[in-house]
C-alpha positions as CSV (number, residue, x, y, z in Angstrom):
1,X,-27.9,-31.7,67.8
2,X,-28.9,-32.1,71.7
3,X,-25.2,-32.4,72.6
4,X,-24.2,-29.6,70.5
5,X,-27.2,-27.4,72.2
6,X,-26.3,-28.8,75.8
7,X,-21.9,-27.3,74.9
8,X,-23.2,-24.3,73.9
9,X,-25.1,-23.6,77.3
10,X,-22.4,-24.8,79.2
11,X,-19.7,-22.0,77.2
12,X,-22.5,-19.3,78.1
13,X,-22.5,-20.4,81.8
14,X,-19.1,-20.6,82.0
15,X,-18.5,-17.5,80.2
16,X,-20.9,-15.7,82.3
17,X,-19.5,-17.2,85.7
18,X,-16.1,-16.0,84.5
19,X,-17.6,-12.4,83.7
20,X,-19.4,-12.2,87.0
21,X,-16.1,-13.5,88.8
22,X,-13.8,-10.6,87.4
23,X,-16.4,-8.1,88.0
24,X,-17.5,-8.4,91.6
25,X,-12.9,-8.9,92.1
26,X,-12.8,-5.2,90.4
27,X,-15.8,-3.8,92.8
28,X,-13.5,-5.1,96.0
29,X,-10.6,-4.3,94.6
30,X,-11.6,-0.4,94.7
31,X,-10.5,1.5,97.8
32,X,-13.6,1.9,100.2
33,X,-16.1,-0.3,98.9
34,X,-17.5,-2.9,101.4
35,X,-20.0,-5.6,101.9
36,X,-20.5,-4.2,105.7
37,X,-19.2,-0.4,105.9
38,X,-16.7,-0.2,109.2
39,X,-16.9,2.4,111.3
40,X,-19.6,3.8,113.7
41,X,-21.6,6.9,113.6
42,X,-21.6,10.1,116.8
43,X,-24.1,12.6,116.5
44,X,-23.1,16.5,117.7
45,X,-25.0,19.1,118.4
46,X,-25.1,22.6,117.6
47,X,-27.2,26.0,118.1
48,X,-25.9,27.0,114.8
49,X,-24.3,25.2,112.1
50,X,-23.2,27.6,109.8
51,X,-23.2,26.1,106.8
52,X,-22.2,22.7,107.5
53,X,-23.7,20.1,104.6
54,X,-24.0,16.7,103.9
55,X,-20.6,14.8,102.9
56,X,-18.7,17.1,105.1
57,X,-15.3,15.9,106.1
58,X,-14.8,15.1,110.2
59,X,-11.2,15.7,111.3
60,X,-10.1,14.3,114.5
61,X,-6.3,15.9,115.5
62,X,-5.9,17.6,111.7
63,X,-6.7,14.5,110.1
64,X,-9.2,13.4,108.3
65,X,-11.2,10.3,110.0
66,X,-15.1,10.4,108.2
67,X,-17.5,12.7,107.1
68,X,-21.1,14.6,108.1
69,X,-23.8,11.9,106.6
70,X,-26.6,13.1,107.9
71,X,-28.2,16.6,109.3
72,X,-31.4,17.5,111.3
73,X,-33.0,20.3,113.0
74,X,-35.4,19.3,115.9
75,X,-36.6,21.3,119.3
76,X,-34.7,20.5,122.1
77,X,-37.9,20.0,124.9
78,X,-35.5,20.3,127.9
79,X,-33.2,23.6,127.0
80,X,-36.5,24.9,125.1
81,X,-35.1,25.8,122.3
82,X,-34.4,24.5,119.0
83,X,-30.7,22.8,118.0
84,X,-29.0,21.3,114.8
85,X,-27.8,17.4,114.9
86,X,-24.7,16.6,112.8
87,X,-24.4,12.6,112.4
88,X,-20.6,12.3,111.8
89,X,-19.4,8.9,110.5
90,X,-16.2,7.6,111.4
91,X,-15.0,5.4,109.0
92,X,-12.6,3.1,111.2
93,X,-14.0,1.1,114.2
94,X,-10.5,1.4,116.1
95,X,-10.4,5.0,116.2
96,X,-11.0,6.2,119.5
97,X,-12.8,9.8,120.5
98,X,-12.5,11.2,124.2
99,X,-16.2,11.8,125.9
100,X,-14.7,15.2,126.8
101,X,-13.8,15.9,122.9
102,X,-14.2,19.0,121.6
103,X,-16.0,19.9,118.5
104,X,-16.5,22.7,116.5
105,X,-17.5,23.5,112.9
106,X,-14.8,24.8,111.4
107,X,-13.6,26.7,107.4
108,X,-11.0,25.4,105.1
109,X,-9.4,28.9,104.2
110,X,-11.1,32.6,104.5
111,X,-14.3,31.2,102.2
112,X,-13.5,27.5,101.8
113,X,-15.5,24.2,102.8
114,X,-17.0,23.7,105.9
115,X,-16.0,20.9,108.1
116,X,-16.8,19.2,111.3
117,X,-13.3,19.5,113.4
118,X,-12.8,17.1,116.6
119,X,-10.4,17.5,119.5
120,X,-9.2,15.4,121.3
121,X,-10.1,15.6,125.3
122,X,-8.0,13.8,128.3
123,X,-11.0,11.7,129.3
124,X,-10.5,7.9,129.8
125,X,-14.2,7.1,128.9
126,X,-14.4,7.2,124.8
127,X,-17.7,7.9,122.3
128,X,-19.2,4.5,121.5
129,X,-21.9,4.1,118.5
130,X,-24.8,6.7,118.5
131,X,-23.1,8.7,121.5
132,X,-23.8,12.1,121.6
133,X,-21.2,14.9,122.0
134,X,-22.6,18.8,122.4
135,X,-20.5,20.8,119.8
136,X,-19.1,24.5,120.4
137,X,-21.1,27.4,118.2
138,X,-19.5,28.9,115.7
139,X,-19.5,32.9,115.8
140,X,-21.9,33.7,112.6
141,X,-20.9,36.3,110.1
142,X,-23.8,38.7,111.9
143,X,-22.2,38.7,115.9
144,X,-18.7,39.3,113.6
145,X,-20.2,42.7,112.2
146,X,-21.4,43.3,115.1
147,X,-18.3,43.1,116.9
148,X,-16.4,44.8,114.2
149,X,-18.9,47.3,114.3
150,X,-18.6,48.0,118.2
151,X,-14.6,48.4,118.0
152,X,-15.0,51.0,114.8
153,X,-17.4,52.5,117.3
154,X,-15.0,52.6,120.3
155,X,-11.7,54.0,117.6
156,X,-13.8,56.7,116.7
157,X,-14.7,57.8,120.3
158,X,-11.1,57.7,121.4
159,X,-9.8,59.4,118.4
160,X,-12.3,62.2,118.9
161,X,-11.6,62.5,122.6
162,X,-7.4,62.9,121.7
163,X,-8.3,65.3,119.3
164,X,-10.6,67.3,122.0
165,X,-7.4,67.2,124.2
166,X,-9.0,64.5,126.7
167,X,-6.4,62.7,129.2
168,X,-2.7,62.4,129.0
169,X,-1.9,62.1,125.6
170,X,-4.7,64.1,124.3
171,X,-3.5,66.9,126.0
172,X,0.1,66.5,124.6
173,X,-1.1,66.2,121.3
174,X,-2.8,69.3,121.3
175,X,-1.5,71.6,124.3
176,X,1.3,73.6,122.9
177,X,2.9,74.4,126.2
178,X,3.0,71.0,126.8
179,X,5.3,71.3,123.4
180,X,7.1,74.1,123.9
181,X,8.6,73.1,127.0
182,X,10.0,69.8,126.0
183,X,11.0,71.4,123.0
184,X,12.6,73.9,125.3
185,X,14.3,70.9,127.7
186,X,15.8,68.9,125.0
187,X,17.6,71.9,123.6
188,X,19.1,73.2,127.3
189,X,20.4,69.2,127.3
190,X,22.1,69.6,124.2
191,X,23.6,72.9,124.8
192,X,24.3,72.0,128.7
193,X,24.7,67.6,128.6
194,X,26.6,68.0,131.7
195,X,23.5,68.7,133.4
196,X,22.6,65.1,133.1
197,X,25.2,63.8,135.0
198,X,24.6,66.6,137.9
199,X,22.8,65.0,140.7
200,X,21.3,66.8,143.4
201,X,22.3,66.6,147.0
């Protein structure tokens, strides 16, 4: 009976060493899974972040090299003002970022995703772990109607001045003597063309 008891426990073992075995081979056999994640982690700053969230991508060049894992507001002490920090993971440790990079949060599309977009710089000195680069504001939707706002403002001046007959053209536009006489000169060419090749003395 023991010995019977005693292979029985040794099938289960076995069977459960073989199931453990095939399992932790499936988990490290699926595209980025790893015991110690590669990579390092850059934090950029912004005034605004316009949207930006957690999971981001981060592009470096157009492509695709990590993503936005963490986000922060805090109060700057020494510009007096408070800022957003963007923790931006890069998921390979041979992937090299210029000091003098540029970054800016950028839109997949008219109304797509937002995502943290790198470029390159032409400095020798590169971003190591837990560097931190200071990122370019985005223009928010606000400054945009403003600025939209302000050239509507400035079409409908001009406009209005043209159609009071204010400067050069407005005064074409709307002086008819102005008209009248190059009316007036483009028919004496056509009845006279010889006039054009008349030069004076």
């Amino acid at each position: 009976m023991n010995n019977k008891g005693i292979s029985l426990e040794v099938k289960v073992g076995i069977f459960i060493l073989v199931g453990l075995v095939v399992l932790l081979s499936m988990l490290f056999s699926i595209r980025d899974i790893y015991v110690i994640k590669p990579g390092y982690h850059i934090k950029v700053t912004f005034n605004f972040a316009n949207g930006i969230a957690k999971n981001a991508p981060v592009r470096l060049a157009g492509i695709e090299v990590g993503e936005v894992d963490d986000l922060k507001v805090y109060y700057d002490n020494k510009e007096k003002k408070t800022k957003v920090e963007l923790s931006a993971w890069i998921k390979r440790d041979d992937i090299m970022i210029e000091s003098d990079a540029r970054a800016v949060i950028n839109t997949l599309g008219i109304l797509g995703e937002k995502y943290l977009e790198i470029f390159p710089g032409k400095s020798k000195d590169f971003l190591k772990a837990g560097s931190v680069l200071a990122g370019k504001d985005p223009v928010s939707m606000e400054d945009m109607t403003v600025q939209f706002k302000q050239l509507a403002d400035s079409f409908t001046v001009v406009m209005e001045r043209l159609k009071n007959g204010e400067g050069t053209i407005g005064k074409f536009l709307t002086d008819d003597s102005i008209y009248n006489n190059l009316e007036e000169f483009t028919a004496d060419i056509k009845a006279n063309p010889w006039k054009l090749m008349n030069r004076p003395k």
